[in-house]
N, C-alpha and C positions, 0 to 999 in steps of 0.2 A: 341825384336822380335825373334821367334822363324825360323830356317833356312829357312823354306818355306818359311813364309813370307818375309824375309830378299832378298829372289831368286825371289821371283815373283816381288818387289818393285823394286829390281836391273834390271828385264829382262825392266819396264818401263822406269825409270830413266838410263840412261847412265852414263856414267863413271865420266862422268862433274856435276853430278844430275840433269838433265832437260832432258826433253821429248816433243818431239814433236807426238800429237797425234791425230788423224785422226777421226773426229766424223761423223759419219755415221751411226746413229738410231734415225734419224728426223722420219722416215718411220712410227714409235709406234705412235706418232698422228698427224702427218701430210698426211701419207701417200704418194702416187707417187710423191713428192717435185719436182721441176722443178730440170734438171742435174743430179736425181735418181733414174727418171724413170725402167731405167735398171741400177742394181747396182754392176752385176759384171763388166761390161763396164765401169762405173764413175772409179769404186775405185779399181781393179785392176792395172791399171799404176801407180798410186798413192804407191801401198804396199811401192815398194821399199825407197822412203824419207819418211815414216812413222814407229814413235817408237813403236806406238801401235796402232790400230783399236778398236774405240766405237762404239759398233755395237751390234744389236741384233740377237736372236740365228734363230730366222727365215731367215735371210739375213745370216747369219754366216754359216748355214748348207745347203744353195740351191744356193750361189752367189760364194763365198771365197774357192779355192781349197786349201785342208789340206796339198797341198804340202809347202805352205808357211809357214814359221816359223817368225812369227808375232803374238807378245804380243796382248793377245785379251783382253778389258776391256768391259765386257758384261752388258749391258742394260739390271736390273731385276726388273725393274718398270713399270707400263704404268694400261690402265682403261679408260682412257682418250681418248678423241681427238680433233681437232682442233675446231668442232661443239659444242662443248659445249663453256658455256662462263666463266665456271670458270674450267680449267684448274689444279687447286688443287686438284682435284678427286682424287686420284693415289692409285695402292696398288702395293703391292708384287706379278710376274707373273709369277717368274723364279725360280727355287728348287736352290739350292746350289748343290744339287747331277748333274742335268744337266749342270748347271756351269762347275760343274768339270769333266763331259762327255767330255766337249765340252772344255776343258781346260785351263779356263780360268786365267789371273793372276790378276784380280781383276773384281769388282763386281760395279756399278754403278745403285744412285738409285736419282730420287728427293726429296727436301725438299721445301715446299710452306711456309715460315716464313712470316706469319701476314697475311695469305689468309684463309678463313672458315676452311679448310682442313688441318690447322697447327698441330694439334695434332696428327691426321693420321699419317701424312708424317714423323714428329718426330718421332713415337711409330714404324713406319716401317723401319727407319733407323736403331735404337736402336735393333731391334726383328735380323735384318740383320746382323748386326754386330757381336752380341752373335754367330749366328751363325756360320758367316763367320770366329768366330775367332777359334774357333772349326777345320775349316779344313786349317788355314793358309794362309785364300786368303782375300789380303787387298780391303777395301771400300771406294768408290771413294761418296762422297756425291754430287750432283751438285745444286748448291742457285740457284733455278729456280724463273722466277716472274712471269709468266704465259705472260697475254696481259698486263703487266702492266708496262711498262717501266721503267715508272719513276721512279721506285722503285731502279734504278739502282745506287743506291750515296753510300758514305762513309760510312756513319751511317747505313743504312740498310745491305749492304754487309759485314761489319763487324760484323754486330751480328747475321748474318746466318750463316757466316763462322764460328765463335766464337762455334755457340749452336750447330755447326755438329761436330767441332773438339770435345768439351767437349761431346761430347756421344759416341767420341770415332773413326771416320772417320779418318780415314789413308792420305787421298790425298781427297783437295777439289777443285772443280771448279766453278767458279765463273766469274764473269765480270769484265771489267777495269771502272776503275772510276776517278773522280779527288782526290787527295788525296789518290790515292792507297797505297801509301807505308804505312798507318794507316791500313790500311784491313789487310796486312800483317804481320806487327808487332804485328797487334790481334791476330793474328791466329797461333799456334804450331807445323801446322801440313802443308805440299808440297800446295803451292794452283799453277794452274795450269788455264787461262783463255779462256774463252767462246768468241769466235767469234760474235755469234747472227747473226742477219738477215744480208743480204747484203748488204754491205759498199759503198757508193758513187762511190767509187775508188780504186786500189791495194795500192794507197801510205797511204790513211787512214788505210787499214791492218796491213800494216806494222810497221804505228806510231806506233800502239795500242801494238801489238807485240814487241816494242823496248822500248815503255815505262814500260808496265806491267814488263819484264823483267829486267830490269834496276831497276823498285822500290821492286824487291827483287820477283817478281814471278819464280815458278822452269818451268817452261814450257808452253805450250799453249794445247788446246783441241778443235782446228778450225773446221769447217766443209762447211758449206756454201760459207765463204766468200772464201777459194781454189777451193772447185769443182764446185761451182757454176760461178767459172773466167774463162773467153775464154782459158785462158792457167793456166790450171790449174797446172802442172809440174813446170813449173817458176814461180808460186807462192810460191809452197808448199817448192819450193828449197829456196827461197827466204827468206821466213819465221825461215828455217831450219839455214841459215846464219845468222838469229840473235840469236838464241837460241845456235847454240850449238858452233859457230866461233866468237857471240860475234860484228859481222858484224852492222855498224853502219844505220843509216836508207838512207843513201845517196849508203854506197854500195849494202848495199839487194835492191836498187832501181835498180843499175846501172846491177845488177844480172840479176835482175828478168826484166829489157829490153831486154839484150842479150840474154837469154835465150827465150823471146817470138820471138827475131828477127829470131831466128835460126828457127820458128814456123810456120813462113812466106811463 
């Protein structure tokens, strides 16, 4: 890697190599998401226990005051939205030149593997990358499934992970699964796990969060299941105690009570 790259991968990853990073560009197709409505209110209190913010440059430039110095990983995909029923649509919506307006240290785009739109999505990643490597700023690929859940196992996540590292994706994000620790040992390249929709519970976050890291993931890329928690601050701290203190899932429990109790 060439030093930029080497600076912008360092400013996400911390000193331990993991990150905890803060996804907030549901907005591209979902729109006003329940707890987003207004999004410098959500995710401002949030800055401070986040490594990085996933976020788009619409929300980046009218929500997020540039006084903050926070790793941005920008959202340069979307076409889509929730109304449609295949979700694989995607293109490229973001220049690299605004990218790097807007400063970002890494570039995030999706990849729809075994959806109509697979070759799209691959050929957009690949087109992304040539160029991103051009200016030094690494790409975050994310194994989306659109509506289709099930698609969330070993097998499948492995060889999305696998086809985005080999085109060349610096940092992937993906979902927990059984048998994760095979997802990882396929893959070459930081994988870093997807939250998804809202979890039953805070202790089911936290499992997810303590096993993905444990089978060898470098960080998480949550978004929902923290700002969409009553306490979202003793989540996101919560979470932060297993990533980067290593904090077992009884103590990021016993955290993230005390910290709602003080909430009270």
């Amino acid at each position: 890697m060439d030093w930029g790259m080497k600076n912008r991968m360092g400013r996400i990853f911390k000193q331990d190599g993991r990150t905890v990073m803060l996804a907030v560009d549901h907005g591209y197709f979902l729109g006003a998401v329940s707890r987003l409505e207004e999004p410098r209110r959500t995710i401002e209190p949030l800055i401070p226990y986040a490594d990085s913010l996933m976020i788009t440059r619409g929300v980046l430039r009218n929500c997020i005051d540039a006084k903050y110095n926070i790793p941005i990983v920008l959202r340069v995909s979307g076409g889509n939205s929730i109304l449609d029923e295949d979700l694989s649509n995607e293109g490229l919506t973001v220049s690299l030149q605004d990218a790097l307006r807007l400063n970002a240290c890494a570039v995030a785009l999706s990849i729809y593997v075994g959806s109509p739109h697979e070759h799209q999505t691959l050929v957009n990643l690949a087109h992304l990358i040539n160029e991103a490597e051009n200016y030094g700023i690494p790409v975050l690929a994310v194994t989306a499934v659109g509506k289709e859940l099930e698609k969330r196992d070993a097998k499948y996540l492995s060889l999305s992970c696998r086809i985005a590292a080999e085109l060349g994706a610096h940092i992937v994000k993906t979902y927990y699964c059984e048998d994760f620790d095979k997802v990882v040992k396929s893959c070459p390249v930081p994988l870093v796990i997807a939250g998804g929709p809202k979890m039953k519970s805070e202790l089911d976050v936290l499992g997810i969060a303590y096993n993905a890291i444990a089978s060898g993931a470098r960080g998480v890329d949550m978004g929902r299941n923290i700002w969409q928690s009553k306490w979202p601050v003793a989540m996101i701290s919560a979470i932060r105690s297993i990533v980067h203190e290593g904090a077992s899932i009884g103590k990021a429990t016993h955290l993230f009570e005390n910290l709602k109790a003080k909430k009270k």
